[in-house]
N, CA and C of each residue as an Amber inpcrd file, in Angstrom:
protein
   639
 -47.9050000-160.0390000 294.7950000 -46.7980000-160.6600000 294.0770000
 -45.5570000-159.7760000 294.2100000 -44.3080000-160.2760000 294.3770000
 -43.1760000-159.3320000 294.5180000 -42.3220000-158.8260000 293.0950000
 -42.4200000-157.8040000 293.2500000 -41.7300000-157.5730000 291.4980000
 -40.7360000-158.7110000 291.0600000 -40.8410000-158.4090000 289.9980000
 -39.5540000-159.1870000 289.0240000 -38.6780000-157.8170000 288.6280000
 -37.4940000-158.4570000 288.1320000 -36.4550000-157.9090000 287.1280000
 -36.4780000-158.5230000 285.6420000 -37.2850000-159.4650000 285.4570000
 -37.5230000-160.3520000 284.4260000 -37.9570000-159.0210000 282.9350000
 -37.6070000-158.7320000 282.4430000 -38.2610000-157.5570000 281.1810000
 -39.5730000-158.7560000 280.7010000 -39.6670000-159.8360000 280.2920000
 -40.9880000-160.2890000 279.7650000 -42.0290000-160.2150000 280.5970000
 -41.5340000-160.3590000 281.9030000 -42.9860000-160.2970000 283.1770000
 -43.5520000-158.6190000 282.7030000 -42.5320000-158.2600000 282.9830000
 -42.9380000-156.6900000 282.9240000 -43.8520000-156.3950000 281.3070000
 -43.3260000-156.9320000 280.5070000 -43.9800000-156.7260000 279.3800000
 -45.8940000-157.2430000 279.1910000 -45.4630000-158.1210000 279.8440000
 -46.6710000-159.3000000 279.8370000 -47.4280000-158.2160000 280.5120000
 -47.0930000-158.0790000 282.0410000 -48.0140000-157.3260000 282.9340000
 -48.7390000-156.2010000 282.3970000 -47.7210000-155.7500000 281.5670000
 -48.0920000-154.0190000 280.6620000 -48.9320000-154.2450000 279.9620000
 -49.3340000-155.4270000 278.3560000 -50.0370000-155.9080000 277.9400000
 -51.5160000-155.9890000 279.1350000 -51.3890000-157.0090000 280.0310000
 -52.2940000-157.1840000 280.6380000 -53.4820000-156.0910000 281.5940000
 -52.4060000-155.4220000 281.8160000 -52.9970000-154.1710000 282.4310000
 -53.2690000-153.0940000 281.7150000 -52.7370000-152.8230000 279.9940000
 -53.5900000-152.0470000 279.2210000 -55.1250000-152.3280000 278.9290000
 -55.0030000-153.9500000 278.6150000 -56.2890000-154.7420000 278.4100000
 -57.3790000-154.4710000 279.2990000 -56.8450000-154.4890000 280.3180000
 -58.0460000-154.5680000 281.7290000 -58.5420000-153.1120000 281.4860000
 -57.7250000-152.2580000 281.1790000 -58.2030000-151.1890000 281.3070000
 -58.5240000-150.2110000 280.1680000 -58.3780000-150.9460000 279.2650000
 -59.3180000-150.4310000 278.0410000 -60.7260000-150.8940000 278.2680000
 -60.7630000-152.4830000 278.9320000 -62.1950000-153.0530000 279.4180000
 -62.8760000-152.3000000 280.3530000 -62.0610000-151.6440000 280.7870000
 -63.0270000-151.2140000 282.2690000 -63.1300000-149.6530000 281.8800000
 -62.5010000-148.9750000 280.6050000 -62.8520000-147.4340000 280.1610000
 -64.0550000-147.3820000 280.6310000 -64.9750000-147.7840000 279.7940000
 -66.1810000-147.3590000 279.1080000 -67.0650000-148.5380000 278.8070000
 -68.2150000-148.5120000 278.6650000 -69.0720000-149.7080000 278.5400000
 -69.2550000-149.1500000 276.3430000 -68.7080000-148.4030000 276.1650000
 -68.5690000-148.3090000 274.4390000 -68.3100000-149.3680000 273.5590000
 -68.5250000-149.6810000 272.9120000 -67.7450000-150.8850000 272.0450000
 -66.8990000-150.5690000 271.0340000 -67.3770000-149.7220000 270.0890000
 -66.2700000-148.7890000 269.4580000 -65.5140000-148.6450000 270.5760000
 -65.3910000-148.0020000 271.2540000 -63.9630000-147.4270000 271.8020000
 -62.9750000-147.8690000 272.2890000 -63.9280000-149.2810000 272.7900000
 -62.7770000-150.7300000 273.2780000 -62.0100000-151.3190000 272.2880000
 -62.8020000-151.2390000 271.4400000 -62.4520000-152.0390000 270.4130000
 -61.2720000-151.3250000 269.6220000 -61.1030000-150.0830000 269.5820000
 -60.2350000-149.2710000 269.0990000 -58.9920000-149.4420000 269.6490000
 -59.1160000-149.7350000 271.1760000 -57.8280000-149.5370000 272.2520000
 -57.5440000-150.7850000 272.3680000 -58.0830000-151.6760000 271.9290000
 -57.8020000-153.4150000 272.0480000 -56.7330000-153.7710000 270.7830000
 -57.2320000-153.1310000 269.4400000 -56.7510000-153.0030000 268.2150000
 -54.8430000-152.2110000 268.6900000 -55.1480000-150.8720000 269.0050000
 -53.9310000-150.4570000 269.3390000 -52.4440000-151.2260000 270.4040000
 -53.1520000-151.5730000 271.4730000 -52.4210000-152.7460000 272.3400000
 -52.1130000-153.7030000 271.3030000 -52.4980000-154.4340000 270.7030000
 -52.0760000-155.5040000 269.9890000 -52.8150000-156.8130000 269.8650000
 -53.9110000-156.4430000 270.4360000 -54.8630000-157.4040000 269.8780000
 -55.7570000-157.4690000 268.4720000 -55.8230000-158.8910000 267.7190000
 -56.3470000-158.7120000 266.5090000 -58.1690000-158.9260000 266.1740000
 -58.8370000-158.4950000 265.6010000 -60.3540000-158.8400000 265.7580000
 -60.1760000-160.4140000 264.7220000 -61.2520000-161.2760000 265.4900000
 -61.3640000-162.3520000 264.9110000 -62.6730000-162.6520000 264.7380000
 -62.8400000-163.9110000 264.7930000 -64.4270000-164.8990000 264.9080000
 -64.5490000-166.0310000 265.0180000 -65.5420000-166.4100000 265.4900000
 -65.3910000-167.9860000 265.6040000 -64.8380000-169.0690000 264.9620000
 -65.4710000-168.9920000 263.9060000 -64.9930000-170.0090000 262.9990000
 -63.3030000-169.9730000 262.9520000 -62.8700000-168.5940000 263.0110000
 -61.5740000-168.5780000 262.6280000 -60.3180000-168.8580000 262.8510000
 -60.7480000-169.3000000 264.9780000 -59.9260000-169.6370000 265.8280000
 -59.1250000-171.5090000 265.0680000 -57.5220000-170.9750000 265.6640000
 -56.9760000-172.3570000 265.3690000 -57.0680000-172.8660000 266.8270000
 -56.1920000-174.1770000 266.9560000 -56.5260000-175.1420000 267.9630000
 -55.8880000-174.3720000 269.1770000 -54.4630000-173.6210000 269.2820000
 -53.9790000-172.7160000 269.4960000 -54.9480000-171.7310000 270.6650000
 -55.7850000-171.4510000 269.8450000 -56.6700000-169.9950000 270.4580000
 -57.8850000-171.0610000 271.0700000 -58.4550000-172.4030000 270.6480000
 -59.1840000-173.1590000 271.2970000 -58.7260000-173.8410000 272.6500000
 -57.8300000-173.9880000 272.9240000 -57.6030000-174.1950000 273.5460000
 -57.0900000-173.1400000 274.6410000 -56.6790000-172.1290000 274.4390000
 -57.2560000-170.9270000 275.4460000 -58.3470000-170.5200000 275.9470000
 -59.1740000-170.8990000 274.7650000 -60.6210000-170.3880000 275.3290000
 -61.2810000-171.7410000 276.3120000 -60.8810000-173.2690000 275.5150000
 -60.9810000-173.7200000 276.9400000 -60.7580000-173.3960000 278.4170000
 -59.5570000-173.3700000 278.2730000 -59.6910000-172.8190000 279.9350000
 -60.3990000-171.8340000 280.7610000 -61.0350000-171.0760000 279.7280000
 -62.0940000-170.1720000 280.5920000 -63.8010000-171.1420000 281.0290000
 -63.5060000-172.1900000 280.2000000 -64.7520000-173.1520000 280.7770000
 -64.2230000-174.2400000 282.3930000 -63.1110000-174.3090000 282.1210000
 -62.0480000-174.9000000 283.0150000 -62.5320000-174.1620000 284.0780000
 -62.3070000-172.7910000 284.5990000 -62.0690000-172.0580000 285.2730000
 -63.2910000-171.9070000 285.9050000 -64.3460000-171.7170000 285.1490000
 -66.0620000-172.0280000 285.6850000 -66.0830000-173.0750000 285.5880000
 -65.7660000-174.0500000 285.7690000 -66.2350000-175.6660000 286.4380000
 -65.6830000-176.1860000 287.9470000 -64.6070000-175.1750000 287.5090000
 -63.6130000-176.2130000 288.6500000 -63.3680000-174.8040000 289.9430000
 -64.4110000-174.9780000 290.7780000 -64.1330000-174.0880000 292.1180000
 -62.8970000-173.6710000 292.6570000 -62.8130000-173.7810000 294.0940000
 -62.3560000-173.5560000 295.0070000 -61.5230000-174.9990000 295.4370000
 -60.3550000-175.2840000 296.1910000 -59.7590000-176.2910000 296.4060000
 -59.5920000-177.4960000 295.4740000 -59.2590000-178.7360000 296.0460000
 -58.3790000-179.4570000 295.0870000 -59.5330000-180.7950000 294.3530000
 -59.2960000-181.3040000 293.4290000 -59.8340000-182.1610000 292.4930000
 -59.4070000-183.7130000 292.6240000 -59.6580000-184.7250000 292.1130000
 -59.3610000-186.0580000 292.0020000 -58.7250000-185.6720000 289.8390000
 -57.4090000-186.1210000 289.8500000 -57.0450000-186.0940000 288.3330000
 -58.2590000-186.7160000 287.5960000 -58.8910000-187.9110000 287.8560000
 -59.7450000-188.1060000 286.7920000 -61.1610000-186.9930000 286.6330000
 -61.5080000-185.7910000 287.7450000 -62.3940000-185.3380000 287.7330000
 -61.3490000-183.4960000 286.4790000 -60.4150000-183.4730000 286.8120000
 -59.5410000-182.6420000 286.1870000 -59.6800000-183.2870000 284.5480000
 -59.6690000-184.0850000 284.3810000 -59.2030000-184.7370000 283.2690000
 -60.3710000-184.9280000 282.4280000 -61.6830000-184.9280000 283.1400000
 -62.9890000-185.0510000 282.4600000 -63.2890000-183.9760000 282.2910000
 -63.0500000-182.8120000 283.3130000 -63.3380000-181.3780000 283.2130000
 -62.7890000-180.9950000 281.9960000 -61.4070000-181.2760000 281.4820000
 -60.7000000-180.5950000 280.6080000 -60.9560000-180.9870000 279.1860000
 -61.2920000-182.5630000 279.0530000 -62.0320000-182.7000000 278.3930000
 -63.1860000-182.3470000 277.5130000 -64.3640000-181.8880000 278.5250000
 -65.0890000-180.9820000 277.9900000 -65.2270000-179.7590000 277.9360000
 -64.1550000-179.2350000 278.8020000 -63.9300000-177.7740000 278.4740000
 -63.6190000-177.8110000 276.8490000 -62.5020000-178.6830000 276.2600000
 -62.1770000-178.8510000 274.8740000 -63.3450000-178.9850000 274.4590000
 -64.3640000-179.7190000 274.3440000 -65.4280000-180.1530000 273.1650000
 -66.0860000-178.9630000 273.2890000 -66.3650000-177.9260000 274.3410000
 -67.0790000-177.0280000 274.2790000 -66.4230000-176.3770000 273.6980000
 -65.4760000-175.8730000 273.8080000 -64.6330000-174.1880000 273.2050000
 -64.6060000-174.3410000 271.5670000 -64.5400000-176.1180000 271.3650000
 -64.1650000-176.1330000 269.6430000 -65.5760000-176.1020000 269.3320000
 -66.5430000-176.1700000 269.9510000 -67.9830000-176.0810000 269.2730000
 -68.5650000-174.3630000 268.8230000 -67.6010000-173.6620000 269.5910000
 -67.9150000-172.4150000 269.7850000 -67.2910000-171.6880000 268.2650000
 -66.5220000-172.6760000 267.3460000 -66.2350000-172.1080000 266.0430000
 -67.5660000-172.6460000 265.3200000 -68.6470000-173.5760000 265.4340000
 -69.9990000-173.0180000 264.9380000 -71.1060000-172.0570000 265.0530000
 -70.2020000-171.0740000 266.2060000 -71.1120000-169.9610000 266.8590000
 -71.1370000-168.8090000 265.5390000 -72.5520000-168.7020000 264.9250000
 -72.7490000-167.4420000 264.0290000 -73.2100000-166.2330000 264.9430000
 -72.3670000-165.0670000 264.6140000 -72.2780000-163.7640000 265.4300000
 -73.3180000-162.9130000 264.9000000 -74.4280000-162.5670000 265.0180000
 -75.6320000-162.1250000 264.7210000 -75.7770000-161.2370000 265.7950000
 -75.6900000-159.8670000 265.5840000 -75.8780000-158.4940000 266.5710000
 -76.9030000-157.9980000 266.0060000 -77.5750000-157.9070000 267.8540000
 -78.5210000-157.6360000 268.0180000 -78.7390000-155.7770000 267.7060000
 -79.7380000-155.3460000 268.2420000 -79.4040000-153.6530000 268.2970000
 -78.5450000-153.0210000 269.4390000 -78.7130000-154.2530000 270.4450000
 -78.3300000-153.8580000 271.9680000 -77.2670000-154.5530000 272.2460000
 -77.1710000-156.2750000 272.2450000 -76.5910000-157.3200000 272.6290000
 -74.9560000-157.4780000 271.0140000 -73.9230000-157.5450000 271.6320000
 -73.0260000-157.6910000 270.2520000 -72.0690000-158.4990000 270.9930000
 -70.9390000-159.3660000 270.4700000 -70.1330000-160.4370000 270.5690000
 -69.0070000-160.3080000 269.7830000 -67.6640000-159.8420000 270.5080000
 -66.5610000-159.4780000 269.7030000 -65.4480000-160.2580000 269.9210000
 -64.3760000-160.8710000 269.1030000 -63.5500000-161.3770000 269.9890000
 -61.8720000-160.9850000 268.8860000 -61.6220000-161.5250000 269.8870000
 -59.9430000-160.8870000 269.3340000 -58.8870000-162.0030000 269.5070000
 -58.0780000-161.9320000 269.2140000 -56.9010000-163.3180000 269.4740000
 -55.2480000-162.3100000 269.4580000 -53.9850000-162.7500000 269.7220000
 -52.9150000-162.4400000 269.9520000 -52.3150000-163.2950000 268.8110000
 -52.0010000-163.3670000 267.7590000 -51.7470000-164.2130000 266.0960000
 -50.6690000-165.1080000 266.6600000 -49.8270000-164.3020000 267.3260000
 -48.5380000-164.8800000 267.4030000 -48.4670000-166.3870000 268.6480000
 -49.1190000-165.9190000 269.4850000 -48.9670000-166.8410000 271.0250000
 -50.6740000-167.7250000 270.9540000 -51.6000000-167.6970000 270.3000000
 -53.1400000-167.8260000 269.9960000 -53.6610000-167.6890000 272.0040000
 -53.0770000-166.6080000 272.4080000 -53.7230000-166.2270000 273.5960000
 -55.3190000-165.3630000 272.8630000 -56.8800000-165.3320000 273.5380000
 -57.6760000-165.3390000 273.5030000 -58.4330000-164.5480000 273.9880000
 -59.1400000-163.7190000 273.6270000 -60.4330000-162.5900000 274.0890000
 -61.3830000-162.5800000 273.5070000 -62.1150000-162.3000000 274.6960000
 -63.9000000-162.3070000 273.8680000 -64.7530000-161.0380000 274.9620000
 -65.1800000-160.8230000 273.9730000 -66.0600000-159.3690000 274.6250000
 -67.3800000-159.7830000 274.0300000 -68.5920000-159.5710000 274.9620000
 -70.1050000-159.4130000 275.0040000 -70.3790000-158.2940000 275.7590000
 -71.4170000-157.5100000 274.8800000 -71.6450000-156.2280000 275.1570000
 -72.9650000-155.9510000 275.4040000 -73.6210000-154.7640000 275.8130000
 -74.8170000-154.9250000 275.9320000 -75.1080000-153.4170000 276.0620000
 -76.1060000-152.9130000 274.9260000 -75.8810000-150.7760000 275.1870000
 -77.2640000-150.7860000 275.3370000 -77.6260000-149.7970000 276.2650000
 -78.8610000-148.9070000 276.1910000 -78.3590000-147.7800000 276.4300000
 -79.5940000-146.6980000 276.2010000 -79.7790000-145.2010000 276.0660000
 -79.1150000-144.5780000 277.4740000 -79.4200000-145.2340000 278.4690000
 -79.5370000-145.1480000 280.0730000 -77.8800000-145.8570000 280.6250000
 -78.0890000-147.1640000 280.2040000 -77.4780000-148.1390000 281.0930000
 -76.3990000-149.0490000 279.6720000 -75.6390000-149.6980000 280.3040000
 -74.9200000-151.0460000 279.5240000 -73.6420000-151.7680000 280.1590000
 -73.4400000-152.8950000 279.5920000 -72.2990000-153.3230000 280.2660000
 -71.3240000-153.9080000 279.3030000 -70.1340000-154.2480000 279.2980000
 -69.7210000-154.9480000 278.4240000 -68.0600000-155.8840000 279.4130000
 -68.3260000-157.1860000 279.0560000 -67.7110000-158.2120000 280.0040000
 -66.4930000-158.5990000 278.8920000 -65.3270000-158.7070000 279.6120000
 -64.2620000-159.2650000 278.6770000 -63.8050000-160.3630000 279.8690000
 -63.3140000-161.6140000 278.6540000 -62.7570000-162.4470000 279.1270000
 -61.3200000-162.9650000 278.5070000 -60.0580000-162.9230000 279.0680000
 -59.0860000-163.1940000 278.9550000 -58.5350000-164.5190000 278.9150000
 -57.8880000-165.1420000 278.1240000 -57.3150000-166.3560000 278.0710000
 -55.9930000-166.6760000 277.2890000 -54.8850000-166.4930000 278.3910000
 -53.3870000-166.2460000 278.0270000 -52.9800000-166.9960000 277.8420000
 -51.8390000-166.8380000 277.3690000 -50.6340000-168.2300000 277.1500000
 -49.6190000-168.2320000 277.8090000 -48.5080000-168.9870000 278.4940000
 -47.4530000-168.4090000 279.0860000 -46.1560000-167.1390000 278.7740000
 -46.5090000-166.9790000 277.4360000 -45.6880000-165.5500000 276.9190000
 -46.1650000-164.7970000 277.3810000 -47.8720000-164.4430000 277.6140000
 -48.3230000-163.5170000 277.5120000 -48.9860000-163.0860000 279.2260000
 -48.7650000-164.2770000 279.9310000 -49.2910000-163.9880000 281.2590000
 -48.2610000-163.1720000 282.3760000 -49.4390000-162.5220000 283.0060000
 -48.2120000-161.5870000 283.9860000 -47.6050000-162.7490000 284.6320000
 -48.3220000-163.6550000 285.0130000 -48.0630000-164.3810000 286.2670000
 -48.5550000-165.7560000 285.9690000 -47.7210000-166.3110000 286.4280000
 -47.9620000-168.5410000 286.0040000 -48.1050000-168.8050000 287.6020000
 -48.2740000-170.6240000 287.2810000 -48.0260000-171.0580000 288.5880000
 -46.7720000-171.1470000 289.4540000 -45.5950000-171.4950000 288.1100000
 -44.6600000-171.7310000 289.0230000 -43.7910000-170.5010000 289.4370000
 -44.2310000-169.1210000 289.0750000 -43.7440000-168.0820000 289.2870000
 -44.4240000-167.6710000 290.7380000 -45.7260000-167.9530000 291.0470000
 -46.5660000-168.4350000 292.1810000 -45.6440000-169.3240000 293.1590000
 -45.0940000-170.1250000 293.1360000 -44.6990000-171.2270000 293.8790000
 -43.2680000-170.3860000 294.2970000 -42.5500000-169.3900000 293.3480000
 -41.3710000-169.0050000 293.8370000 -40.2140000-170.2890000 294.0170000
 -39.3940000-170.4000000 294.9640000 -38.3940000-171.1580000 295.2390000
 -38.6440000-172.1450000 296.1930000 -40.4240000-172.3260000 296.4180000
 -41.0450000-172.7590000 297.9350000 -40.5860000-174.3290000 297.5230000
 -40.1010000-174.9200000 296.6780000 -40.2060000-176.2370000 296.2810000
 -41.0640000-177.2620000 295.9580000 -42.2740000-176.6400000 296.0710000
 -43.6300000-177.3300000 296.2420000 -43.6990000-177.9150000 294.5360000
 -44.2290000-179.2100000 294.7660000 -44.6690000-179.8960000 293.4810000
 -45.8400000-179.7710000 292.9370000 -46.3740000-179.1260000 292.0570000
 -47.0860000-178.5570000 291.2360000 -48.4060000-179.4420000 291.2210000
 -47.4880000-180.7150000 291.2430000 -48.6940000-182.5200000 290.7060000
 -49.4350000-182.6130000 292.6930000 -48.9540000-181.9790000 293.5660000
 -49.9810000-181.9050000 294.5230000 -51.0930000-181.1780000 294.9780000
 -50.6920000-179.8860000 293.9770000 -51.5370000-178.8340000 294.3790000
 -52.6820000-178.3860000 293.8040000 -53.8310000-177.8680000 293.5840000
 -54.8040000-177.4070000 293.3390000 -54.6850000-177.0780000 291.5820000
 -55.5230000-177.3970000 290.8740000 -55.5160000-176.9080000 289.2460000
 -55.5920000-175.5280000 288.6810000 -56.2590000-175.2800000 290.1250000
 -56.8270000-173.8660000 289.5600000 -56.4310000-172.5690000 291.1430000
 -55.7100000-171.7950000 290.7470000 -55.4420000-170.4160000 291.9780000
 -56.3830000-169.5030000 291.8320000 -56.8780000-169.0550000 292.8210000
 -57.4210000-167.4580000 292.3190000 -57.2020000-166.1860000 292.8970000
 -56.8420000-165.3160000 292.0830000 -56.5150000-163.9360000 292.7340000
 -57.6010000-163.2630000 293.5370000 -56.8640000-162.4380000 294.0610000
 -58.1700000-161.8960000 295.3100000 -58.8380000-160.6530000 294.0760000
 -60.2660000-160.7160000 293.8840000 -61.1250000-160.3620000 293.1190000
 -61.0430000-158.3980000 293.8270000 -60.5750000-157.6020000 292.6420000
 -61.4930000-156.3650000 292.8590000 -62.3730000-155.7350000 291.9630000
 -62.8710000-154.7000000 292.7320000 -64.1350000-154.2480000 292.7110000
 -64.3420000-152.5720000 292.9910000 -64.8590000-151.8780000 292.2560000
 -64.5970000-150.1160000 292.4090000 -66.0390000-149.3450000 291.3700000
 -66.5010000-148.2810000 292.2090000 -67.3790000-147.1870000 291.7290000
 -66.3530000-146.1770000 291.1440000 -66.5980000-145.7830000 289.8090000
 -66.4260000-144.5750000 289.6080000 -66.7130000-143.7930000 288.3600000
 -67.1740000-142.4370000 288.2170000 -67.6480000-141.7570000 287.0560000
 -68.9040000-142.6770000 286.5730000 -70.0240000-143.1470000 287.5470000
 -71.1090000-143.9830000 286.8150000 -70.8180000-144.9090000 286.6080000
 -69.6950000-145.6250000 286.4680000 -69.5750000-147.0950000 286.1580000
 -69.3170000-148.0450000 287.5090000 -69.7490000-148.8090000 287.1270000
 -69.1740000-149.7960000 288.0680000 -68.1440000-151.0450000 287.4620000
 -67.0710000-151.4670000 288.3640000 -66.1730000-152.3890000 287.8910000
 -66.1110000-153.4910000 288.6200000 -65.2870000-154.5710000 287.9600000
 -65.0370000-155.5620000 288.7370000 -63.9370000-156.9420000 287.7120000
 -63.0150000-156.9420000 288.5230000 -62.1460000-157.6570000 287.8600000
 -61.7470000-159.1260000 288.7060000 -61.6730000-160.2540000 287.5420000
 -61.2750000-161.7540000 289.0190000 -60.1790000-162.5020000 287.7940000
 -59.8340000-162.9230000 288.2070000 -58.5030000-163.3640000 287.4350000
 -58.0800000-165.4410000 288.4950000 -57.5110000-166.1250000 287.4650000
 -57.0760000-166.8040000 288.3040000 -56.1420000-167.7120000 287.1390000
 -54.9150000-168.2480000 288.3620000 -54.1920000-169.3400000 287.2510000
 -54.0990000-170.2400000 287.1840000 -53.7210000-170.9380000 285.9980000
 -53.7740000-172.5880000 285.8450000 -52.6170000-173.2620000 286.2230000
 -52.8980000-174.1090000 287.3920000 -51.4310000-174.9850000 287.2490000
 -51.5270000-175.9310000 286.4980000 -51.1400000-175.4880000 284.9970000
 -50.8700000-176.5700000 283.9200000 -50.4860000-177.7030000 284.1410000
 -49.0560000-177.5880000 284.8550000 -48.2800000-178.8730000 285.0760000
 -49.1850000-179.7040000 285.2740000 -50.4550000-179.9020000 286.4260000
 -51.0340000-180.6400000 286.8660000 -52.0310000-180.6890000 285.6230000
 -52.8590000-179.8310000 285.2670000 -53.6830000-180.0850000 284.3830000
 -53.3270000-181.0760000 283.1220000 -51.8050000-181.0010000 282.9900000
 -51.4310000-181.3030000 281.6490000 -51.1620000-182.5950000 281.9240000
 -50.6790000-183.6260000 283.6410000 -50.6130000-185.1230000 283.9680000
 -51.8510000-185.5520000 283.9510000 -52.7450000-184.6800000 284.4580000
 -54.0110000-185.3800000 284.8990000 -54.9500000-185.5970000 283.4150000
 -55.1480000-184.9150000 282.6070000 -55.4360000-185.0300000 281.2100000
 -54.8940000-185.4020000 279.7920000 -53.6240000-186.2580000 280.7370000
 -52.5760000-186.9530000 279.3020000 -52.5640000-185.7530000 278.3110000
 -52.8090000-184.1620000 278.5220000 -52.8830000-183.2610000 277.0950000
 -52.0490000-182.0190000 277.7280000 -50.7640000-181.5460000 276.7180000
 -50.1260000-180.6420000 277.0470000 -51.0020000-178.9890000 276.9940000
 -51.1260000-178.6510000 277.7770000 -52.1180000-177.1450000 278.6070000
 -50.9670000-176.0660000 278.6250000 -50.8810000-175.4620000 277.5360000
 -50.0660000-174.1570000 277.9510000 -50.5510000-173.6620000 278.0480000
 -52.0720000-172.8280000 278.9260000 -52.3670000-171.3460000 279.5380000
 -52.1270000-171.0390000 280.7760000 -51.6480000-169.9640000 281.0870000
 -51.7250000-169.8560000 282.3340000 -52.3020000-168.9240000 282.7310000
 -52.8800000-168.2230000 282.5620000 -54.2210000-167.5420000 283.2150000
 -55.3320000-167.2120000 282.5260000 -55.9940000-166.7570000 283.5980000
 -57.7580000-166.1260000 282.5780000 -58.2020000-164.9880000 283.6960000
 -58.9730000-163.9690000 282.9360000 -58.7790000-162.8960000 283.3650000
 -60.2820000-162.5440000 282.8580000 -60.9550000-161.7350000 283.7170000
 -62.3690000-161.8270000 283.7810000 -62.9500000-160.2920000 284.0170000
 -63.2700000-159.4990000 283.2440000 -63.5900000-158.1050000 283.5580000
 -64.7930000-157.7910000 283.6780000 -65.7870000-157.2340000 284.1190000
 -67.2120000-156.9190000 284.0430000 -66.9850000-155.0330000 284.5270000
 -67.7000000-154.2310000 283.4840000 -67.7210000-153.2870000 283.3560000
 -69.5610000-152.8850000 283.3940000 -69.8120000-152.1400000 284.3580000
 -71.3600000-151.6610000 284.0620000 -71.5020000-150.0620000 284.0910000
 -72.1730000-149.4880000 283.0370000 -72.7540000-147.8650000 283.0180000
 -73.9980000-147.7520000 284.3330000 -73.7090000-147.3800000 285.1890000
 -74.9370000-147.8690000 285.8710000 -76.1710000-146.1880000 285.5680000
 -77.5710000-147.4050000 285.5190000 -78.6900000-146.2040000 285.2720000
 -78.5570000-144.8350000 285.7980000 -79.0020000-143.6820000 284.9970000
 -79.2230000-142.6140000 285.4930000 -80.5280000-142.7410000 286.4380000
 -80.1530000-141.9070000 286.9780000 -81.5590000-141.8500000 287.9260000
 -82.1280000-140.0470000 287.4900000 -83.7270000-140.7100000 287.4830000
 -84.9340000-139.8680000 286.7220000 -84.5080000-138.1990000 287.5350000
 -84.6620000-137.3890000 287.3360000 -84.8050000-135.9060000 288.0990000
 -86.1420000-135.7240000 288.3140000
């Protein structure tokens, strides 16, 4: 992507790239959770999400349904559909932590952009996966900031972009980050329903096993 001069891109990006990388510290949960709190994210829960933050978290079901290349609107429109019935079902989800397995999530109050962390600790090993779901305040990057000045109409192109996925060893952990954005515009004709997210952002963090001496 070519820089901006824009101060909100830059802001957004800063946000976004503290996030990623409080996710990818440490497989800790305290400690994420500490640096998630400081950035400016708030701890929440299911039940607590408004339509706002449901509908962010839709689009991370969006995003796992709908592949690679382009869609028929009515297959967009059914997708989005139940991406909605799923995400609002997820405020009957009771958060019951395990000794190992825990489920955290956080929201942005102001923009109801969306995070959810599942964790997983052992003595040896653990991982803990965050998933991102922005709003256009809060995203580094949209579609039509994607499209640039190319003129291209939004209502022809693909629903869903994806960034080129990385991936890195280091200090015992292993990482891996995939990100991709929504072209609303289209999502929002093809589903008669106005879609302000524009991205989702996908972290997987692993402690990988010691090995025995």
């Amino acid at each position: 992507m070519a820089a901006t001069t824009v101060p909100a891109i830059a802001e957004n990006s800063q946000l976004v790239s503290k996030t990623v990388a409080a996710c990818q510290a440490t497989t800790d949960l305290a400690t994420v959770t500490d640096s998630l709190v400081q950035i400016g994210w708030t701890p929440s829960v299911p039940a607590s999400l408004d339509d706002r933050e449901i509908q962010s978290y839709a689009a991370t079901f969006l995003v796992n349904h709908l592949g690679y290349g382009d869609y028929s609107n009515k297959r967009i429109a059914s997708t989005w559909k139940l991406a909605l019935k799923n995400a609002a079902g997820i405020r009957n989800l009771q958060i019951i932590d395990g000794s190992q397995k825990k489920d955290r999530w956080f929201v942005l109050e102001q923009s109801g952009s969306v995070l959810r962390i599942d964790s997983f600790a052992h003595e040896t090993y653990g991982h803990i996966h965050c998933v991102l779901a922005l709003k256009e305040e809060d995203s580094p990057v949209t579609f039509n900031r994607l499209l640039g000045g190319s003129g291209k109409d939004p209502n022809t192109l693909p629903p869903i972009y994806r960034l080129r996925p990385k991936s890195f060893e280091s200090n015992g952990f292993e990482r891996n980050l995939n990100a991709a954005v929504l072209n609303s515009e289209r999502i929002s004709v093809a589903s008669d329903y106005e879609v302000n997210v524009s991205s989702v952002y996908s972290t997987f963090t692993a402690k990988k096993p010691e090995r025995s001496k």
